[in-house]
DRENZA-392702 format. One record per residue (C-alpha): residue number from 1; residue in three letters; x, y, z. Coordinates in Angstrom, 1 decimal. Layout:
N
+-----+---------+--------+--------+--------+
| num | residuo |     xx |     yy |     zz |
+-----+---------+--------+--------+--------+
| NUM |     ALA |      X |      Y |      Z |
...
+-----+---------+--------+--------+--------+
# end
This chain:
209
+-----+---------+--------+--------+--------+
| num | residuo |     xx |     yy |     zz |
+-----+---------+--------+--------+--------+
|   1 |     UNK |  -19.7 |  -53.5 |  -24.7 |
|   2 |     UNK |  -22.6 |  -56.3 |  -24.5 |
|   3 |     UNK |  -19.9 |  -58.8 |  -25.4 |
|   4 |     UNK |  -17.6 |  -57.8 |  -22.9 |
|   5 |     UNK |  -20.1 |  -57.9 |  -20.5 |
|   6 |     UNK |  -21.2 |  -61.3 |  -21.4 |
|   7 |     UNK |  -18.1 |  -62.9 |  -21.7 |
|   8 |     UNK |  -16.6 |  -61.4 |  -18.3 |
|   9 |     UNK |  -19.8 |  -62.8 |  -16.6 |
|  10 |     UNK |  -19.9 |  -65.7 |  -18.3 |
|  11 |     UNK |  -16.3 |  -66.4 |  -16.6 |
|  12 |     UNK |  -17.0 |  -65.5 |  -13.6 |
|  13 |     UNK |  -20.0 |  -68.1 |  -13.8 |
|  14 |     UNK |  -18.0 |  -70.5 |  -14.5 |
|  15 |     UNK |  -15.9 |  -70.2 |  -11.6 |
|  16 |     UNK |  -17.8 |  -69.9 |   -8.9 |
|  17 |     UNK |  -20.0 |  -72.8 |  -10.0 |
|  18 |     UNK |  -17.1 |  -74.8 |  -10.1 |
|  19 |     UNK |  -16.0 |  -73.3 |   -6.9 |
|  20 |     UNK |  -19.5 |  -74.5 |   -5.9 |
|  21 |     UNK |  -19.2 |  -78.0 |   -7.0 |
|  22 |     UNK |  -15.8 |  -78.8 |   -6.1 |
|  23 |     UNK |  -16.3 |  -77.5 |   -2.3 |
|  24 |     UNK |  -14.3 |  -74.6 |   -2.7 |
|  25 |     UNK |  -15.3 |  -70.7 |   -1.5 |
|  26 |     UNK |  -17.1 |  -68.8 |   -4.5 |
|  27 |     UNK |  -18.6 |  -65.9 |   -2.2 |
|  28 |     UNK |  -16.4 |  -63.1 |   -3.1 |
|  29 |     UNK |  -16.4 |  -64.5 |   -7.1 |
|  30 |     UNK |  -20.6 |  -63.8 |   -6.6 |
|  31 |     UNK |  -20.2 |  -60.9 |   -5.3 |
|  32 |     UNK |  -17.7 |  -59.7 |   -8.1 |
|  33 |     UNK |  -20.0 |  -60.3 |  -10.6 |
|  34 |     UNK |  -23.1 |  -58.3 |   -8.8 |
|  35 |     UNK |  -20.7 |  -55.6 |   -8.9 |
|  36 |     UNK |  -19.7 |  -56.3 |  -13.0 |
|  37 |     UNK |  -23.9 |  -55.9 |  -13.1 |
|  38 |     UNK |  -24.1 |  -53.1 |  -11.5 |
|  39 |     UNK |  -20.7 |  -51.3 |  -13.9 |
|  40 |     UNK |  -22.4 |  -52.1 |  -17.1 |
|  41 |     UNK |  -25.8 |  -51.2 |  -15.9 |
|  42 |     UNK |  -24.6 |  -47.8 |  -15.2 |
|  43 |     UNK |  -22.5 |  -47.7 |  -18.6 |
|  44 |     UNK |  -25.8 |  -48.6 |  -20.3 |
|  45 |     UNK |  -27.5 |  -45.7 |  -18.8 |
|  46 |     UNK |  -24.7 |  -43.1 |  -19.6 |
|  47 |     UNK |  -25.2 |  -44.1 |  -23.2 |
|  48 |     UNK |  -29.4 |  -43.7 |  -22.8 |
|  49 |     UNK |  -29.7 |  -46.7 |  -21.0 |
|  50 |     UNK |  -32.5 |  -47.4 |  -18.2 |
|  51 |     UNK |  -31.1 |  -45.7 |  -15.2 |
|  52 |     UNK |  -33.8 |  -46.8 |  -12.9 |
|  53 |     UNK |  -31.9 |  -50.4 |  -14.0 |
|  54 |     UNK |  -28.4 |  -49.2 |  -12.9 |
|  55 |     UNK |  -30.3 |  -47.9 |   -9.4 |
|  56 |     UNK |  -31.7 |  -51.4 |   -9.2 |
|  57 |     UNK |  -28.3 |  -52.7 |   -9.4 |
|  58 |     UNK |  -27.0 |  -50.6 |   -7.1 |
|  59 |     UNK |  -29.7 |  -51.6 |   -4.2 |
|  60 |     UNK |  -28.6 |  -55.1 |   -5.4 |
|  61 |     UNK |  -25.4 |  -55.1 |   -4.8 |
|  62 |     UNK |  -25.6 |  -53.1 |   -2.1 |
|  63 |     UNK |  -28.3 |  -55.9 |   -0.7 |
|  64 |     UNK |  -25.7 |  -58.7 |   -1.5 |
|  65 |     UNK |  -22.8 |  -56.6 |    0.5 |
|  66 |     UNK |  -25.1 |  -57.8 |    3.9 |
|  67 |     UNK |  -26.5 |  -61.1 |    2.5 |
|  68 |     UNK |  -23.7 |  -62.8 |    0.8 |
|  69 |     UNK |  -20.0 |  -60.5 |    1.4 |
|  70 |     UNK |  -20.4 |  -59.9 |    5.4 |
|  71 |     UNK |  -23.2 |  -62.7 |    5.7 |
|  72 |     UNK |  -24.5 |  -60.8 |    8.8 |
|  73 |     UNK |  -27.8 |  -58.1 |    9.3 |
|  74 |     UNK |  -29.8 |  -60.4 |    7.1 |
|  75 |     UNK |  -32.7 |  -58.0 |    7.3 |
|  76 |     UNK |  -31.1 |  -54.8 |    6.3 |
|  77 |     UNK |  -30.5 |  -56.9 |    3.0 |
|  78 |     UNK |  -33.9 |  -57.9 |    2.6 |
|  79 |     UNK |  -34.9 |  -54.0 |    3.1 |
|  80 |     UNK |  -32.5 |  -53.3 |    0.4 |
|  81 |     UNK |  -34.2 |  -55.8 |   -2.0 |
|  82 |     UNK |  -37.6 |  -54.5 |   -0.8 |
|  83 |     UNK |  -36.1 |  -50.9 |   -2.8 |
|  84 |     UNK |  -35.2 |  -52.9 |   -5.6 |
|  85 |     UNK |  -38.5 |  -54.8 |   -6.2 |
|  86 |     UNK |  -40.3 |  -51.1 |   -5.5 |
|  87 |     UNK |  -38.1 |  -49.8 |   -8.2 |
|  88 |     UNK |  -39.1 |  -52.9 |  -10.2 |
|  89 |     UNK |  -42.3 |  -51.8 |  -10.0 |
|  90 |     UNK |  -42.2 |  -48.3 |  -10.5 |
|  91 |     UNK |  -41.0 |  -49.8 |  -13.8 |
|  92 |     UNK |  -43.8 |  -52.3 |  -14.6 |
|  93 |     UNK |  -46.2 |  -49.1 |  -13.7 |
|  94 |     UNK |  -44.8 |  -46.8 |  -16.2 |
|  95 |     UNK |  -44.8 |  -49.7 |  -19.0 |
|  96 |     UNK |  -48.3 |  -50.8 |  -17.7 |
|  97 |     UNK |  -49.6 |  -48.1 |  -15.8 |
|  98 |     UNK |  -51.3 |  -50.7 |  -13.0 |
|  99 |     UNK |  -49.7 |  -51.3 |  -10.0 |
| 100 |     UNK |  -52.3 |  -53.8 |   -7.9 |
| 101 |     UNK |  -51.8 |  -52.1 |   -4.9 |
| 102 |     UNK |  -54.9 |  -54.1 |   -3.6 |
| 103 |     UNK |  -53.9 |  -57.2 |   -4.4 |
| 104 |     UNK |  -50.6 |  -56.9 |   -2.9 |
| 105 |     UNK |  -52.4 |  -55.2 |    0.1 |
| 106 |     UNK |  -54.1 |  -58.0 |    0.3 |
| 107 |     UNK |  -51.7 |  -60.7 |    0.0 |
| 108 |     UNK |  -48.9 |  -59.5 |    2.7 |
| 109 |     UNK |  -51.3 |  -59.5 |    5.8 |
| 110 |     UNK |  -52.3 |  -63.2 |    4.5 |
| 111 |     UNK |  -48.8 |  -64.4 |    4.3 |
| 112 |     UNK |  -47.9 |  -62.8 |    8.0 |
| 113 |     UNK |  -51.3 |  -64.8 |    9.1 |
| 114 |     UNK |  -49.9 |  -68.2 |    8.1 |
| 115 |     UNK |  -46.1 |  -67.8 |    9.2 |
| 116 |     UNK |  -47.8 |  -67.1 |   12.5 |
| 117 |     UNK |  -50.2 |  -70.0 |   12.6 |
| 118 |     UNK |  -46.9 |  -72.1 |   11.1 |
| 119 |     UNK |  -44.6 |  -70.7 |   14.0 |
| 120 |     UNK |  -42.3 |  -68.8 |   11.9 |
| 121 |     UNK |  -43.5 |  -65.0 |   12.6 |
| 122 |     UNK |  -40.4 |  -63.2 |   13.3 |
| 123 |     UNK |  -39.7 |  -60.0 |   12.4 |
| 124 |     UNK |  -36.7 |  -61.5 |    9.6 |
| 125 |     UNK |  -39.9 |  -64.1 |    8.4 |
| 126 |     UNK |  -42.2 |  -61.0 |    8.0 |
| 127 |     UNK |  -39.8 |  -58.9 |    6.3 |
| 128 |     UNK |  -39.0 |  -61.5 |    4.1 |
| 129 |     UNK |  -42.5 |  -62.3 |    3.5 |
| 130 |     UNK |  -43.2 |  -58.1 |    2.6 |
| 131 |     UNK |  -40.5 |  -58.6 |   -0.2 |
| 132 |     UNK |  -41.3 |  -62.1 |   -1.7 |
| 133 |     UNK |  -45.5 |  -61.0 |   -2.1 |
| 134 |     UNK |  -44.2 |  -57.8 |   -3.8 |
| 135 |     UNK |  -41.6 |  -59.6 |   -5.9 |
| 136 |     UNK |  -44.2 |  -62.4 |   -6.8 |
| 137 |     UNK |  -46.9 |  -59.8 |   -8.0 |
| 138 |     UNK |  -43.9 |  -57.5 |  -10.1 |
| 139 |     UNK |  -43.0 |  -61.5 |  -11.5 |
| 140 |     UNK |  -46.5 |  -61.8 |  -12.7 |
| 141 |     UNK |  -47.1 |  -58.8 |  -13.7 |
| 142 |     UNK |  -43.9 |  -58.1 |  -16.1 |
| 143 |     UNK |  -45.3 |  -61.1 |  -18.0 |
| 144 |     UNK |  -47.7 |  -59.0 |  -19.3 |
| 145 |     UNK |  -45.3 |  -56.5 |  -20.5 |
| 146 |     UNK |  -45.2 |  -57.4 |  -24.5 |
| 147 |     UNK |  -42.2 |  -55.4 |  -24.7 |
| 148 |     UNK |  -40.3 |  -56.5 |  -21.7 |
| 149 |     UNK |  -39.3 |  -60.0 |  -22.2 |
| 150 |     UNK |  -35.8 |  -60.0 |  -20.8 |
| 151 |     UNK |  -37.0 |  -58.1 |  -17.9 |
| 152 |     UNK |  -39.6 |  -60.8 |  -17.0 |
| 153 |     UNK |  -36.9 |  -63.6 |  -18.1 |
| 154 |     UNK |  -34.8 |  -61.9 |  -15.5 |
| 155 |     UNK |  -37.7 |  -61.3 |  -12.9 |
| 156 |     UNK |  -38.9 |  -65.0 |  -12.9 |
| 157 |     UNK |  -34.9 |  -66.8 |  -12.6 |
| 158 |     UNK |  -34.0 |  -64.1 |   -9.8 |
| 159 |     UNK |  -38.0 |  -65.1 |   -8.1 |
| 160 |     UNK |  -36.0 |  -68.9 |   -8.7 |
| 161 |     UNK |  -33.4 |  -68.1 |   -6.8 |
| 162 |     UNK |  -35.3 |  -66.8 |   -4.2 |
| 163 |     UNK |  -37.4 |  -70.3 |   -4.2 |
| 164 |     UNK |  -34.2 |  -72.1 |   -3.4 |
| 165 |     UNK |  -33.2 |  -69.4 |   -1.2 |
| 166 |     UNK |  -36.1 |  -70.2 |    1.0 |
| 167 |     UNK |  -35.8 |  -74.1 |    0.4 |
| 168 |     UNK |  -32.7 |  -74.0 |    2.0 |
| 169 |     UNK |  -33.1 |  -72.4 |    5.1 |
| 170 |     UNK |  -36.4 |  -73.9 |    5.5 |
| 171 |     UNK |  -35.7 |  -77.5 |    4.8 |
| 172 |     UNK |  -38.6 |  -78.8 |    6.8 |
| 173 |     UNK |  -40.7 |  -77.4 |    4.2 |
| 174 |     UNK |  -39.6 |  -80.1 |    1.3 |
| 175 |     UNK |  -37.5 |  -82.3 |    2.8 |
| 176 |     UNK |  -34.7 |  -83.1 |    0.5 |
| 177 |     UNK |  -34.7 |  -80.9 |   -1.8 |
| 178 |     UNK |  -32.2 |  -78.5 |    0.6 |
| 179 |     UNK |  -29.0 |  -79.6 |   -1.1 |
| 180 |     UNK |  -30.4 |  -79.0 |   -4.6 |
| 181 |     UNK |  -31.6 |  -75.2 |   -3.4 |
| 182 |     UNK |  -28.8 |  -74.9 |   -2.2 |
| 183 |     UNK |  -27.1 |  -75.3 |   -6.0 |
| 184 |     UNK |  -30.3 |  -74.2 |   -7.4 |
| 185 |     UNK |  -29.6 |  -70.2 |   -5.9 |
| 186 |     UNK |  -26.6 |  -68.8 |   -7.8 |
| 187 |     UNK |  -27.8 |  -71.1 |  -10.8 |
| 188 |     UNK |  -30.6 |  -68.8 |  -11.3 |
| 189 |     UNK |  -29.6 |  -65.5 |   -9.5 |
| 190 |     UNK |  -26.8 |  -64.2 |  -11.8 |
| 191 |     UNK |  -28.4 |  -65.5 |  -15.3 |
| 192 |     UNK |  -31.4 |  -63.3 |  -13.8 |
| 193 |     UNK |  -29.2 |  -60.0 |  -12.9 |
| 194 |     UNK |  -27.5 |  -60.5 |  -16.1 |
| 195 |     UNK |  -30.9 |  -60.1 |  -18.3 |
| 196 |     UNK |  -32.0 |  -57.2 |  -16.0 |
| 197 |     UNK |  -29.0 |  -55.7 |  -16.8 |
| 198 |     UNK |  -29.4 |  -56.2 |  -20.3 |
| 199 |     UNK |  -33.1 |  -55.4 |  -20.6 |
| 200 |     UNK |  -31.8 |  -51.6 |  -19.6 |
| 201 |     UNK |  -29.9 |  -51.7 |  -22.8 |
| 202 |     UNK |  -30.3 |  -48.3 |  -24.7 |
| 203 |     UNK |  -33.8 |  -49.1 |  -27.0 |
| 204 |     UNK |  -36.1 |  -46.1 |  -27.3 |
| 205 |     UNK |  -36.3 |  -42.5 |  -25.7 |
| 206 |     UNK |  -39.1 |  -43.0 |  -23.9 |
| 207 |     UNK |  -36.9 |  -46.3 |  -22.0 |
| 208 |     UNK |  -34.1 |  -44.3 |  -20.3 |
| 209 |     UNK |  -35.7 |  -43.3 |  -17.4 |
+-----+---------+--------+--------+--------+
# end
């Protein structure tokens, strides 16, 4: 079942970053393969699986549906990837048992300070700025998870994506670099989902929860 789910992806990969490259339309290719995620994340978890992995995905895709199928309501997206880095966490705090609420408490109020001195504070900016503190601290956090290494692989290429996702409609901020975020997104973003989805692959007992 791994296989299939690698190869199938690994396809679908391949076309919409040809799709990419050659001008064509990959959109509904991506979203396909959120949705092959989120199939064999909830496979994994009927065989003992993570299922807080295959709820993950399903936020995900779910998330995508707004940001990428209908490309409209861009912040009920965000919200949705706000559940998916909480449920992220709720995973690093059961493998860790710290969840640097203070920190993180600390860090969103800072971020909505300086989009409002830079002239960006609207609601979207903030939102977006809620989910990218929470998703940073899960990144660095699942690093220190000695038994989690996909899941941080996957973490850190989906924060990536999110880098690029930024670059691009903020160009202002590193001028020139849009048109390589812009490649740069769906580079990162499925290789990520794909090692989430693995790293829910039935291990131990104690994992499938």
């Amino acid at each position: 079942m791994t296989a299939a789910f690698l190869g199938l992806e690994a396809a679908l990969y391949a076309i919409f970053m040809t799709l990419d490259l050659t001008g064509g339309s990959g959109g509904p290719v991506k979203y396909a393969s959120i949705a092959v995620c989120l199939v064999f994340s909830v496979l994994f978890a009927r065989r003992g699986g993570s299922r807080l992995m295959a709820w993950a995905m399903a936020f995900t895709l779910a998330a995508d549906t707004f940001l990428l199928l209908l490309d409209r309501w861009y912040g009920a997206g965000i919200a949705l990837f706000c559940v998916v880095q909480g449920l992220y966490l709720a995973r690093i705090r059961r493998a860790s048992g710290r969840t640097l609420w203070a920190l993180r408490a600390g860090l969103v109020p800072a971020a909505w300070v300086l989009l409002n001195a830079l002239g960006m504070g609207t609601a979207l900016n903030l939102l977006a700025a809620l989910y990218f503190v929470n998703f940073l601290v899960n990144a660095c956090q699942s690093l220190t998870l000695r038994s989690e290494r996909l899941f941080a692989a996957g973490l850190w290429l989906f924060l990536l994506c999110d880098v690029c996702v930024g670059l691009r409609n903020q160009p202002s901020l590193l001028p020139g670099l849009a048109g390589a975020a812009q490649a740069g997104m769906w580079l990162f973003y499925l290789p990520g989902q794909v090692l989430l989805v693995l790293s829910g692959f039935p291990k131990r007992r104690e994992n499938t929860t």
